[in-house]
PDB file as gemmi writes it, atoms N, CA and C in Angstrom:
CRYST1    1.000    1.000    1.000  90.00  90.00  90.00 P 1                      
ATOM      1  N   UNK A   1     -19.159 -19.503  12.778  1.00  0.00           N  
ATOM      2  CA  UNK A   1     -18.471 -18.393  12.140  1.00  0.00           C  
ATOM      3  C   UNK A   1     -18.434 -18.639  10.631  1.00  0.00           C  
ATOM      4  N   UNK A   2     -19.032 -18.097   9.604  1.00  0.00           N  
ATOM      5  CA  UNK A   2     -18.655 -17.630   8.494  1.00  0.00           C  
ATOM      6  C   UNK A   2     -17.564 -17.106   7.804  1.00  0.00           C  
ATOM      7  N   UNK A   3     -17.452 -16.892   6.535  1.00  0.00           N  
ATOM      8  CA  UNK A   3     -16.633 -16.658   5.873  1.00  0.00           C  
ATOM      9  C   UNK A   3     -16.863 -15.161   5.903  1.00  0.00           C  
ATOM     10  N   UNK A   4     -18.310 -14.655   5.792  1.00  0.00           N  
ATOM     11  CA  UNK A   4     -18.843 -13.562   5.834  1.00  0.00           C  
ATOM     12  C   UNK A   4     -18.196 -12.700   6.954  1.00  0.00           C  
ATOM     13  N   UNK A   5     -17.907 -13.153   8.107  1.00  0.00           N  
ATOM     14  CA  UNK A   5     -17.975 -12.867   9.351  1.00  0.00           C  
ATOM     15  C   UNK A   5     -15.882 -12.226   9.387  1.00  0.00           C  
ATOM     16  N   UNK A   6     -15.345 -13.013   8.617  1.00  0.00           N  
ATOM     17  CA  UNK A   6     -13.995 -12.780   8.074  1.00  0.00           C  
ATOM     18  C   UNK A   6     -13.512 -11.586   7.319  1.00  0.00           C  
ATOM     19  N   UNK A   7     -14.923 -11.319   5.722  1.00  0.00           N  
ATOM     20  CA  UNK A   7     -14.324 -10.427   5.558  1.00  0.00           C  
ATOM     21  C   UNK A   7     -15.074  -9.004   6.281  1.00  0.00           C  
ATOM     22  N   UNK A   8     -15.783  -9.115   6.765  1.00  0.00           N  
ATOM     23  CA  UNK A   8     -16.369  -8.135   7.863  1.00  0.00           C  
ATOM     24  C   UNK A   8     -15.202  -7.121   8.819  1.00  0.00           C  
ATOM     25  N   UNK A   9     -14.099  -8.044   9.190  1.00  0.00           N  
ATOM     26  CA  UNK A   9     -12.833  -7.942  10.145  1.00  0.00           C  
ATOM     27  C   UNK A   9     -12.016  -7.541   8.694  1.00  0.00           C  
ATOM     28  N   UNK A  10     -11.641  -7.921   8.215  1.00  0.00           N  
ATOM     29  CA  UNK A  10     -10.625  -7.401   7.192  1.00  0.00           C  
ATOM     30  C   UNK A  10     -10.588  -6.065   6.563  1.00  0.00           C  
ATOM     31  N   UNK A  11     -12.392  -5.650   6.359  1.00  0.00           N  
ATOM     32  CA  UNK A  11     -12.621  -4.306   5.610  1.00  0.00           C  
ATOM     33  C   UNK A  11     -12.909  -3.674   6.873  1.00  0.00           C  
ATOM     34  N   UNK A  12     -12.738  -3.894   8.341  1.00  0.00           N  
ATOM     35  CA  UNK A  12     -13.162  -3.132   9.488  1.00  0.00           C  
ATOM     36  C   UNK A  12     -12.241  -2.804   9.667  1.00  0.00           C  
ATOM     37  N   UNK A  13     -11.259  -3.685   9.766  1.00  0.00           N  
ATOM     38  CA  UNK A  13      -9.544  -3.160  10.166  1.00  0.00           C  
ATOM     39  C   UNK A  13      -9.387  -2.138   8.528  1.00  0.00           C  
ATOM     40  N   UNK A  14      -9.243  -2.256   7.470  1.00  0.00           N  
ATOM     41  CA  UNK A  14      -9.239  -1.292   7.004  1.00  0.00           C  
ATOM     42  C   UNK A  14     -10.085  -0.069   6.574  1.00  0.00           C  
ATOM     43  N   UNK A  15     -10.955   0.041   6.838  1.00  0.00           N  
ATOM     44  CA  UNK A  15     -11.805   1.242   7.904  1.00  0.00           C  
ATOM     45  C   UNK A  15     -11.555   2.261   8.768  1.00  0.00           C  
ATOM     46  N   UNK A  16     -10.547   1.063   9.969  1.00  0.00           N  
ATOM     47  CA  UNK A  16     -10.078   1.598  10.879  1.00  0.00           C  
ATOM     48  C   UNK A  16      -9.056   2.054  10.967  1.00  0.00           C  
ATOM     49  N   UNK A  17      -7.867   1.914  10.237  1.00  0.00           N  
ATOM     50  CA  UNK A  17      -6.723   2.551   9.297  1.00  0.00           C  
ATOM     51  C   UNK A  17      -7.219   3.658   8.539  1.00  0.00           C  
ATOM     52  N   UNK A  18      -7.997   3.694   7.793  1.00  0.00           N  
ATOM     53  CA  UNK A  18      -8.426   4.915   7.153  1.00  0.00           C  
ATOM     54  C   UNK A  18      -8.719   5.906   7.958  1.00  0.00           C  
ATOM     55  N   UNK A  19      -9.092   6.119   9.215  1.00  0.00           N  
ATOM     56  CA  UNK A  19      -9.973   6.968   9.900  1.00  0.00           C  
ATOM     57  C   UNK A  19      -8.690   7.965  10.572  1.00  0.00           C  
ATOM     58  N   UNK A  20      -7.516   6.683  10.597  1.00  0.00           N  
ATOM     59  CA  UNK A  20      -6.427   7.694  10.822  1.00  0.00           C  
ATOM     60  C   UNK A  20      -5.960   9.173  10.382  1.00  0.00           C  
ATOM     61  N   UNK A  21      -5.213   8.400   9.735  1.00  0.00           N  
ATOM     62  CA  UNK A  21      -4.360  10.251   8.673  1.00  0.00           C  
ATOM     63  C   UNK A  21      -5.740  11.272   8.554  1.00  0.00           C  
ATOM     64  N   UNK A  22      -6.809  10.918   8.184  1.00  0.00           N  
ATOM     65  CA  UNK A  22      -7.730  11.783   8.019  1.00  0.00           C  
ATOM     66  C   UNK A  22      -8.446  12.723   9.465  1.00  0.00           C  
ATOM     67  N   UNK A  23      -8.560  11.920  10.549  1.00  0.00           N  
ATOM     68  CA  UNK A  23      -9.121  11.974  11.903  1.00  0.00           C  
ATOM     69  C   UNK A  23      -8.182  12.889  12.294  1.00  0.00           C  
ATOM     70  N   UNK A  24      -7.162  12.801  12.204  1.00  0.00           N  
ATOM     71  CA  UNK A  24      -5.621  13.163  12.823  1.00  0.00           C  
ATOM     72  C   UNK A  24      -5.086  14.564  12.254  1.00  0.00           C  
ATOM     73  N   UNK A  25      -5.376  14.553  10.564  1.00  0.00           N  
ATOM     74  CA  UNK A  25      -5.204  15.796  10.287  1.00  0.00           C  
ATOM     75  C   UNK A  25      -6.534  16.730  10.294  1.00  0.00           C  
ATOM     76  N   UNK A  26      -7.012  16.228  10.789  1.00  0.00           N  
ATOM     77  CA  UNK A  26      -8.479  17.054  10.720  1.00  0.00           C  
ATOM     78  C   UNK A  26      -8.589  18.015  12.059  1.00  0.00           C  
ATOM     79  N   UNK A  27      -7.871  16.921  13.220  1.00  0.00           N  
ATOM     80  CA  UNK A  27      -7.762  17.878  14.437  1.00  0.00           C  
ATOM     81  C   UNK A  27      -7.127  18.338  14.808  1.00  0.00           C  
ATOM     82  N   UNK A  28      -5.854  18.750  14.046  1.00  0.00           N  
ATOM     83  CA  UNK A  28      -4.628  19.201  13.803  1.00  0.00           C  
ATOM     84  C   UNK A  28      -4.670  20.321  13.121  1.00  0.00           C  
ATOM     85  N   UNK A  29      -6.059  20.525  12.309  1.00  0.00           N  
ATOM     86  CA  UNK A  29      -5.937  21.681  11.372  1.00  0.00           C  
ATOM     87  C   UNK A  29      -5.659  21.529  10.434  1.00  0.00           C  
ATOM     88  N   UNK A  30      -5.124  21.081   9.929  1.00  0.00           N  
ATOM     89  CA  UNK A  30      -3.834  20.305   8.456  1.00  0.00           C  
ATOM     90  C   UNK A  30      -5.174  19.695   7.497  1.00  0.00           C  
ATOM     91  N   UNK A  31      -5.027  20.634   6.418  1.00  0.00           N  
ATOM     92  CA  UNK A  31      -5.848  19.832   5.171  1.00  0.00           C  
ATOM     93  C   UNK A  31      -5.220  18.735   4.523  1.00  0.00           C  
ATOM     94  N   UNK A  32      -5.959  17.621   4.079  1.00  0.00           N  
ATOM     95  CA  UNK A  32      -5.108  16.215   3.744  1.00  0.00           C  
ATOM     96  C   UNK A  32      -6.044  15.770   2.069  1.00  0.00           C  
ATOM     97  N   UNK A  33      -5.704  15.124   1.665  1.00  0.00           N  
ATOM     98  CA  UNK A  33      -6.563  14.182   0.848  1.00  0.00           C  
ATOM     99  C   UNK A  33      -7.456  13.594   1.261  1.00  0.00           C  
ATOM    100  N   UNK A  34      -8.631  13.924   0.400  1.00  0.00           N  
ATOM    101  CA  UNK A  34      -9.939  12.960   0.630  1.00  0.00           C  
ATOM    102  C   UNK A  34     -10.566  12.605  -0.842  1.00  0.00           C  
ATOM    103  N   UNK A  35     -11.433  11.782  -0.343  1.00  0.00           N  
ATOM    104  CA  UNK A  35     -12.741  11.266  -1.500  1.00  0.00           C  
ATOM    105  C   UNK A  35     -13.213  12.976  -2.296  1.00  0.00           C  
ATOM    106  N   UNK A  36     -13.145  13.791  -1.163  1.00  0.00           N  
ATOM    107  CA  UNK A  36     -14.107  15.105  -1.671  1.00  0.00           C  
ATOM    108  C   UNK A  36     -13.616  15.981  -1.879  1.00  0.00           C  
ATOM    109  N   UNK A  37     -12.108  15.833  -2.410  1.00  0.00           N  
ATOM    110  CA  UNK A  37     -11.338  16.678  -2.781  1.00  0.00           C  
ATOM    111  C   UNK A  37     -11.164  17.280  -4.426  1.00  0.00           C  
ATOM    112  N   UNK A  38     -10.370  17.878  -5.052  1.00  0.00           N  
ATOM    113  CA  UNK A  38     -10.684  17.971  -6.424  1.00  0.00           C  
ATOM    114  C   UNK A  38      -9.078  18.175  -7.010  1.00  0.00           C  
ATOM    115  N   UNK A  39      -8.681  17.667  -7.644  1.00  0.00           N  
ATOM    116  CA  UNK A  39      -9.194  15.968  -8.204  1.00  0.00           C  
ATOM    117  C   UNK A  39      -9.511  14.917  -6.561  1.00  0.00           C  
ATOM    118  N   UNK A  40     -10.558  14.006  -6.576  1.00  0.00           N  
ATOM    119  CA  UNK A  40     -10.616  12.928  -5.974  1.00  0.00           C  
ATOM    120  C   UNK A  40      -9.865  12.630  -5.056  1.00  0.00           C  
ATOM    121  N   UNK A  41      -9.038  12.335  -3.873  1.00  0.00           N  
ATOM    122  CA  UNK A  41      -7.981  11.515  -3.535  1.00  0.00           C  
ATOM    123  C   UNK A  41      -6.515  12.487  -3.790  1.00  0.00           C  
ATOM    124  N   UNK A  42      -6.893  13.410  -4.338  1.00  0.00           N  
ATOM    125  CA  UNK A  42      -5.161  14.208  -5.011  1.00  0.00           C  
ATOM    126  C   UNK A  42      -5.017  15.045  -4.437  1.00  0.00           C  
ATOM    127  N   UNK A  43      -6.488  16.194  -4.414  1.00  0.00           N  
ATOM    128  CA  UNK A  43      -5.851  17.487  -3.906  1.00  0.00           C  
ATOM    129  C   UNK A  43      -6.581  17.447  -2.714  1.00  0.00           C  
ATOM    130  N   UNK A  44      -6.658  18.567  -1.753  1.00  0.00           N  
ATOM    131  CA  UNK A  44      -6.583  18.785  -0.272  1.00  0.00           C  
ATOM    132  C   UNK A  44      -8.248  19.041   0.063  1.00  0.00           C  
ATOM    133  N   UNK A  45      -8.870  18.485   1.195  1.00  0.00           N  
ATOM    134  CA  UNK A  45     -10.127  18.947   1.683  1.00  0.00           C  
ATOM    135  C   UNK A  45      -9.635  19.770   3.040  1.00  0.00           C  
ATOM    136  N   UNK A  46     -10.592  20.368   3.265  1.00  0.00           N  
ATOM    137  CA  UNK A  46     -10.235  21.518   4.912  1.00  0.00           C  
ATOM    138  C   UNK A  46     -10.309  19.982   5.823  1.00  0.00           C  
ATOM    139  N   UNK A  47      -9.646  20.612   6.950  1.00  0.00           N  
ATOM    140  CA  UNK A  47      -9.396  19.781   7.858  1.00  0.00           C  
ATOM    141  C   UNK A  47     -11.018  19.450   8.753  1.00  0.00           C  
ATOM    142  N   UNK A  48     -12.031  20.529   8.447  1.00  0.00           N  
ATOM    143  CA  UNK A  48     -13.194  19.962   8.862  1.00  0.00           C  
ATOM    144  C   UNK A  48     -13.529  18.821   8.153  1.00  0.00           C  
ATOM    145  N   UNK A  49     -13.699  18.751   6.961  1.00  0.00           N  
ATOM    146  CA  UNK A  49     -14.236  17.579   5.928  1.00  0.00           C  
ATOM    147  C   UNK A  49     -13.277  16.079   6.477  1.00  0.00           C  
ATOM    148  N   UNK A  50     -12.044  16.568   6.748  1.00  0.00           N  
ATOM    149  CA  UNK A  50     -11.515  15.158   7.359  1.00  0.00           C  
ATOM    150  C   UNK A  50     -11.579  14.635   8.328  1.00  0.00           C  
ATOM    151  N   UNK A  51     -12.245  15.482   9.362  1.00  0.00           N  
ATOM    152  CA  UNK A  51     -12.764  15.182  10.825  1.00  0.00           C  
ATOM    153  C   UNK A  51     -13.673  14.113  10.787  1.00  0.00           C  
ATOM    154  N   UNK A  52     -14.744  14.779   9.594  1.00  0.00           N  
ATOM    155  CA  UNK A  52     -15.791  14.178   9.145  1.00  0.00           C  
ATOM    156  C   UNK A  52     -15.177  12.992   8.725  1.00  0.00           C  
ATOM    157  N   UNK A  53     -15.153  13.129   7.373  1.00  0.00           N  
ATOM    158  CA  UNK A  53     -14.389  11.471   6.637  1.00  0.00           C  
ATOM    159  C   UNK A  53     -13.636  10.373   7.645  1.00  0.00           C  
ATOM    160  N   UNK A  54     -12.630  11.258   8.911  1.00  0.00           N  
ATOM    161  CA  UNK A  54     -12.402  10.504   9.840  1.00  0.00           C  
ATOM    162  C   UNK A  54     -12.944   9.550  10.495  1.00  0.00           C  
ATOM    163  N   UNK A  55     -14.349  10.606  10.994  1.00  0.00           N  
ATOM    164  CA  UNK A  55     -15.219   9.960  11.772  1.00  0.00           C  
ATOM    165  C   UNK A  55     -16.277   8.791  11.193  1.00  0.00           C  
ATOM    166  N   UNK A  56     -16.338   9.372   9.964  1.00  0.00           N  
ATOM    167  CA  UNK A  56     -17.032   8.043   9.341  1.00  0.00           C  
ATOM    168  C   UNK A  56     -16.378   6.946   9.146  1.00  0.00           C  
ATOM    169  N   UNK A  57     -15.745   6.753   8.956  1.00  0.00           N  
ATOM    170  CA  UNK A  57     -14.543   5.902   8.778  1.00  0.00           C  
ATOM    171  C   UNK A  57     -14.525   5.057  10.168  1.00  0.00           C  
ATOM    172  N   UNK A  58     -14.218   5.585  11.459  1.00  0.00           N  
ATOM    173  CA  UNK A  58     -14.390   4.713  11.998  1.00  0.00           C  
ATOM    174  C   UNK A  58     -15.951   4.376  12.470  1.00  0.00           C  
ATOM    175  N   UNK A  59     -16.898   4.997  12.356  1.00  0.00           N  
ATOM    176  CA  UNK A  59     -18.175   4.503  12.500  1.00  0.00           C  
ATOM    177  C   UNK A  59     -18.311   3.193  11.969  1.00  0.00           C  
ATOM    178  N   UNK A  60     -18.063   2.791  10.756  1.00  0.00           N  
ATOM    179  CA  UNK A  60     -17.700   1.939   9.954  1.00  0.00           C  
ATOM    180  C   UNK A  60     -17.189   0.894  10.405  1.00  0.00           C  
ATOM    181  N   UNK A  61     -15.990   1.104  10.973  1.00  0.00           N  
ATOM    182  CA  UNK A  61     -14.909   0.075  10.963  1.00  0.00           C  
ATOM    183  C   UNK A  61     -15.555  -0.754  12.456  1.00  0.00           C  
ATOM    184  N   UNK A  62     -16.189   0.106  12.993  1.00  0.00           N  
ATOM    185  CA  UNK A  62     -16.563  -0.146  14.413  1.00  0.00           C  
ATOM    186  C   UNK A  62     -17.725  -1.360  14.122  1.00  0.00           C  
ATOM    187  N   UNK A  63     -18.906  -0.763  13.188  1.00  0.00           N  
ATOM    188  CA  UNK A  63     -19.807  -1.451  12.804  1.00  0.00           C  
ATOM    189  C   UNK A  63     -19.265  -3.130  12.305  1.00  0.00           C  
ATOM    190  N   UNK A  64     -18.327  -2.727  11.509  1.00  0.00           N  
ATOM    191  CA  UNK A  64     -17.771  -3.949  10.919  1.00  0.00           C  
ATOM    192  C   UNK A  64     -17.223  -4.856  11.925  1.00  0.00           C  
ATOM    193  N   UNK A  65     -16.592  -4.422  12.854  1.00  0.00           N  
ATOM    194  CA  UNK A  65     -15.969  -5.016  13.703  1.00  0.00           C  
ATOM    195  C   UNK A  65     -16.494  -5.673  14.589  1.00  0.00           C  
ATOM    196  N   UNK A  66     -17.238  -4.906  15.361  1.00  0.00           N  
ATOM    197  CA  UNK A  66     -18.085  -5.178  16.698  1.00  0.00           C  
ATOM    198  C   UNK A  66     -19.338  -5.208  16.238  1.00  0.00           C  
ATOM    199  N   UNK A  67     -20.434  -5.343  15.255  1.00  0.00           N  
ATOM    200  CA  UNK A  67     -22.246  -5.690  15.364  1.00  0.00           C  
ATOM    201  C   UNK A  67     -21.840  -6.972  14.313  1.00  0.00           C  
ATOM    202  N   UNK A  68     -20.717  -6.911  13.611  1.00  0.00           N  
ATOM    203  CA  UNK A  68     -20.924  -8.243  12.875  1.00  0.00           C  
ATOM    204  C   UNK A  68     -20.235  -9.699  13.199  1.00  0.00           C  
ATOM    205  N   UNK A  69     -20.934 -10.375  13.661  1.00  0.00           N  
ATOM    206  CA  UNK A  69     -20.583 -11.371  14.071  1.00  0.00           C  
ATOM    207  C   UNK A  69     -20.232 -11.173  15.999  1.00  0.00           C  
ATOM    208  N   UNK A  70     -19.337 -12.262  15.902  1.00  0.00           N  
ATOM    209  CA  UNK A  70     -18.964 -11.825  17.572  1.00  0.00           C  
ATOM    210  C   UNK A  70     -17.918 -11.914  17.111  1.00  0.00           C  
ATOM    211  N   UNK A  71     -17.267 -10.590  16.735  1.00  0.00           N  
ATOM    212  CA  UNK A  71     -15.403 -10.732  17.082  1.00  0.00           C  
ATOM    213  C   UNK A  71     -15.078 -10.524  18.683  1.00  0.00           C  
ATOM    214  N   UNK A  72     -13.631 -11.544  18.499  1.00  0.00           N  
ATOM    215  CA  UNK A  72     -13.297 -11.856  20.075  1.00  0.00           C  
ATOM    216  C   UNK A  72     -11.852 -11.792  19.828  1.00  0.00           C  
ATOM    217  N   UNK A  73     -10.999 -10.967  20.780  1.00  0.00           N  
ATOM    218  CA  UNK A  73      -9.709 -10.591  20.701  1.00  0.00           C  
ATOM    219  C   UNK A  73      -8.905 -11.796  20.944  1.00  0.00           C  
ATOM    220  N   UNK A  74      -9.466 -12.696  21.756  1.00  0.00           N  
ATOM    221  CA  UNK A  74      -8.806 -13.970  22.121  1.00  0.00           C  
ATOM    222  C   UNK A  74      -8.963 -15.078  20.881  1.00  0.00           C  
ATOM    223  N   UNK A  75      -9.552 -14.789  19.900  1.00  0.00           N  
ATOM    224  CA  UNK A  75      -9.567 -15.607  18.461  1.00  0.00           C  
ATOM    225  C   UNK A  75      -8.609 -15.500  17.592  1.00  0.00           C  
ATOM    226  N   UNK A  76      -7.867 -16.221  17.401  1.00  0.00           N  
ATOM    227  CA  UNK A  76      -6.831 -15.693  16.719  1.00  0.00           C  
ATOM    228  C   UNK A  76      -6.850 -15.665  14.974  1.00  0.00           C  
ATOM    229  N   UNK A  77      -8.041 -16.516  14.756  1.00  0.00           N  
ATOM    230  CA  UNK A  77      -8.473 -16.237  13.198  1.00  0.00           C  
ATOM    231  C   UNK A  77      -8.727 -14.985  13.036  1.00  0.00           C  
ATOM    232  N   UNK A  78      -9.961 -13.927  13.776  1.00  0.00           N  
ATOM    233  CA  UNK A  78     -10.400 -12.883  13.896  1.00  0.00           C  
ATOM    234  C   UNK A  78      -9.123 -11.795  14.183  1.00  0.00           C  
ATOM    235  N   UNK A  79      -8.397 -11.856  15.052  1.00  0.00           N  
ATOM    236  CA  UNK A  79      -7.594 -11.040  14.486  1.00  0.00           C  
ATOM    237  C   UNK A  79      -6.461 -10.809  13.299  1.00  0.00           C  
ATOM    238  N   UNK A  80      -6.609 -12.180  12.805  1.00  0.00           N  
ATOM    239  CA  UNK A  80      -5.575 -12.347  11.504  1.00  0.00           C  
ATOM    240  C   UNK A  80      -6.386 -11.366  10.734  1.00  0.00           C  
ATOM    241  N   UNK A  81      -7.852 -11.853  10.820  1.00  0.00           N  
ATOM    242  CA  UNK A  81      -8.626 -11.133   9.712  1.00  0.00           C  
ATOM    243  C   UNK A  81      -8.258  -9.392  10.046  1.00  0.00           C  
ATOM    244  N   UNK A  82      -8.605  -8.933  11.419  1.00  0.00           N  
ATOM    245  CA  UNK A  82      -8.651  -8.122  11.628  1.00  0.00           C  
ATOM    246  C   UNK A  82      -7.314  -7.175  11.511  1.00  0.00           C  
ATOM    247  N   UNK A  83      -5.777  -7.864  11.239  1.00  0.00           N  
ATOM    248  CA  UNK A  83      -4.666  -7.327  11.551  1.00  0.00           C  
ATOM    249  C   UNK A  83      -4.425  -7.036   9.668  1.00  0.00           C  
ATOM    250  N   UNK A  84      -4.981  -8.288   9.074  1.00  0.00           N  
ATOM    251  CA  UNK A  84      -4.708  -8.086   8.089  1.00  0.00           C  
ATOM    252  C   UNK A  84      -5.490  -7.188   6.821  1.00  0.00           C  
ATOM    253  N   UNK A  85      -6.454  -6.639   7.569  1.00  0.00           N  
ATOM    254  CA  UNK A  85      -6.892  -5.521   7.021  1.00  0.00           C  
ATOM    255  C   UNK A  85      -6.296  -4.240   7.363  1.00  0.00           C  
ATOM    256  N   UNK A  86      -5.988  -3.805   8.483  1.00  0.00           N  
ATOM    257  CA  UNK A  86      -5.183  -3.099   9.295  1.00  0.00           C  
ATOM    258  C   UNK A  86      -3.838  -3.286   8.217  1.00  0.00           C  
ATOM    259  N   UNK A  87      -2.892  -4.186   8.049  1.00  0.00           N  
ATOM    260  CA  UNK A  87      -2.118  -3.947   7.239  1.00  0.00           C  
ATOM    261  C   UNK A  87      -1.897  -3.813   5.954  1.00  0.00           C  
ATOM    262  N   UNK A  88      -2.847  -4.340   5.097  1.00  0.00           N  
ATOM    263  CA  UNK A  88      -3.018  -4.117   3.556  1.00  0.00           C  
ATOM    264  C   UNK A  88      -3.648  -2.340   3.333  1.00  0.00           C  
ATOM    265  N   UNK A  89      -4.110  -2.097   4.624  1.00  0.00           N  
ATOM    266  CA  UNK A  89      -5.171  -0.642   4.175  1.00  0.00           C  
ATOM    267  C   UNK A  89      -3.787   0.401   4.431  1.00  0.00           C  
ATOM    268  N   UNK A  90      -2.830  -0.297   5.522  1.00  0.00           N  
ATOM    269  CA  UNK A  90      -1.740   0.824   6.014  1.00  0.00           C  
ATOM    270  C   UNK A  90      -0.619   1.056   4.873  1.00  0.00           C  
ATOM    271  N   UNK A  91      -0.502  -0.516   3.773  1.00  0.00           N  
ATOM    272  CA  UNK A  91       0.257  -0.310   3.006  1.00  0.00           C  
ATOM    273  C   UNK A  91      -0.096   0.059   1.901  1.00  0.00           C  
ATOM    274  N   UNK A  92      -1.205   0.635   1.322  1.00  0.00           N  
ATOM    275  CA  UNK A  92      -2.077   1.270   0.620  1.00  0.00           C  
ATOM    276  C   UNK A  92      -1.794   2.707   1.171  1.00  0.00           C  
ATOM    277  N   UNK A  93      -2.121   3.331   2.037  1.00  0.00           N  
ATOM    278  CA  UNK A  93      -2.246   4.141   2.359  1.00  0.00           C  
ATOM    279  C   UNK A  93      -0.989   5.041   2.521  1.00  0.00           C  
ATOM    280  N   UNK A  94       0.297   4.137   2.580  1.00  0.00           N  
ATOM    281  CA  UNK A  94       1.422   4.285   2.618  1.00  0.00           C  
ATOM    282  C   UNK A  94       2.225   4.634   1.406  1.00  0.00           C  
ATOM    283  N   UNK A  95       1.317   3.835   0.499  1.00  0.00           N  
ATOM    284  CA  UNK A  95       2.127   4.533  -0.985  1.00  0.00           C  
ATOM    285  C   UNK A  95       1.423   5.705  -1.582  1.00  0.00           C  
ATOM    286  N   UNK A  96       0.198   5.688  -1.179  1.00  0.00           N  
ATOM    287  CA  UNK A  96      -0.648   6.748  -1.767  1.00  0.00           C  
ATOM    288  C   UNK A  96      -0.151   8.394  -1.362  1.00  0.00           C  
ATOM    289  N   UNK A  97      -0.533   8.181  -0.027  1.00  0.00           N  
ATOM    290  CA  UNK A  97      -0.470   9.459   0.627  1.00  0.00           C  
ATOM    291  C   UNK A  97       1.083   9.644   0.664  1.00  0.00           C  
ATOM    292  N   UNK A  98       1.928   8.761   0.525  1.00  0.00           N  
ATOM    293  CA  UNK A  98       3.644   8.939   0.035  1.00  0.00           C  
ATOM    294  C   UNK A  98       3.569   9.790  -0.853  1.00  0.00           C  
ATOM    295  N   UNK A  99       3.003   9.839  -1.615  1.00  0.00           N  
ATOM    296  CA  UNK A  99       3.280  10.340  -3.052  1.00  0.00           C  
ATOM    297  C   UNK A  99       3.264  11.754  -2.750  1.00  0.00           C  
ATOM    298  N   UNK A 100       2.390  12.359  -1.844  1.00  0.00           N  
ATOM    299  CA  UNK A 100       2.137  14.041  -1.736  1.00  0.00           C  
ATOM    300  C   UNK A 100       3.047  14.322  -0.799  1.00  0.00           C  
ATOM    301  N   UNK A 101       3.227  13.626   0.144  1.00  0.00           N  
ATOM    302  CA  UNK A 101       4.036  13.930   1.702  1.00  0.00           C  
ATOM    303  C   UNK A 101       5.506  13.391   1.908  1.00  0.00           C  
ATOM    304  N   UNK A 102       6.083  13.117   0.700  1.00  0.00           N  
ATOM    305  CA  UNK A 102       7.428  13.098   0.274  1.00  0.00           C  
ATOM    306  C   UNK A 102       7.865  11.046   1.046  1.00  0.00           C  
ATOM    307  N   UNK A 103       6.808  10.661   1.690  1.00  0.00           N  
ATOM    308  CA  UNK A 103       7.051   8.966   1.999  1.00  0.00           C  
ATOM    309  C   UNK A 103       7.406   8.182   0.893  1.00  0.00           C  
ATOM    310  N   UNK A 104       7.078   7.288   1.190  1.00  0.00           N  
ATOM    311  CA  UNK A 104       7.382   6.384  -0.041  1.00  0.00           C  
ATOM    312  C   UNK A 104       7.232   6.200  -1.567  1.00  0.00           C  
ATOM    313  N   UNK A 105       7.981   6.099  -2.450  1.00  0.00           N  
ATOM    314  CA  UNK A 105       7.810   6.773  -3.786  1.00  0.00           C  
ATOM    315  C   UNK A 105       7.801   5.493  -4.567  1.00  0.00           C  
ATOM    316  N   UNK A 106       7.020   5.191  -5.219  1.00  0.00           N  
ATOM    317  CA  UNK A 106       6.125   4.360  -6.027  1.00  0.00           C  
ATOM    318  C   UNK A 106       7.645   3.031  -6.678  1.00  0.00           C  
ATOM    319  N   UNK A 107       9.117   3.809  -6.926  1.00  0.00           N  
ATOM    320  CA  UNK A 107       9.972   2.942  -7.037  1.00  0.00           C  
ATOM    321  C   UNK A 107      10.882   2.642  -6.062  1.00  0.00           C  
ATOM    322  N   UNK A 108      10.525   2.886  -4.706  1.00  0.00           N  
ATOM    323  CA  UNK A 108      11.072   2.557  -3.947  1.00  0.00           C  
ATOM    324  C   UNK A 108      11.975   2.983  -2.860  1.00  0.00           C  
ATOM    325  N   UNK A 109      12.345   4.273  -3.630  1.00  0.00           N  
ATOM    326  CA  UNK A 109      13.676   4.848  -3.453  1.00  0.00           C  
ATOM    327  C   UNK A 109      13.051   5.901  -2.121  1.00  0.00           C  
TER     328      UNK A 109                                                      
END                                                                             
């Protein structure tokens, strides 16, 4: 196992966090923030475009996860890697998308 093989699981788990809010409001109907929005990340794409972005997203995370290397659920390095991408991408994602959807506000409050 590599080091390579580590951060593979870290950017898969956050991949796989991303695919959320986007996947979710996409099949919900609900336009959300995306990459292809205008401004960037700020204002709203149709809920098709996030289906999409969803789905890529986890294509991704899947790739990362499962063709690289042999991740194994019973490893407990691999899922550190893997949890702790999962949580740095959720707490990212948590202040960001806070900001439009009234969550968490940048001082705390």
């Amino acid at each position: 196992m590599t080091w390579v093989h580590y951060v593979s699981y870290l950017f898969g788990g956050a991949f796989l966090v991303n695919a959320i809010p986007h996947f979710v409001s996409g099949v919900t109907g609900r336009p959300f923030q995306s990459p292809f929005a205008n401004p960037p990340g700020e204002g709203l794409s149709s809920s098709s475009i996030n289906v999409l972005w969803g789905f890529f997203n986890l294509v991704i995370g899947y790739v990362l996860v499962c063709r690289v290397g042999n991740f194994d659920l019973r490893s407990t390095d691999h899922v550190v890697a893997l949890g702790l991408g999962i949580l740095l991408m959720g707490m990212i994602s948590a202040r960001l998308f806070g900001r439009f959807h009234g969550g968490d506000s940048p001082g705390g409050h």
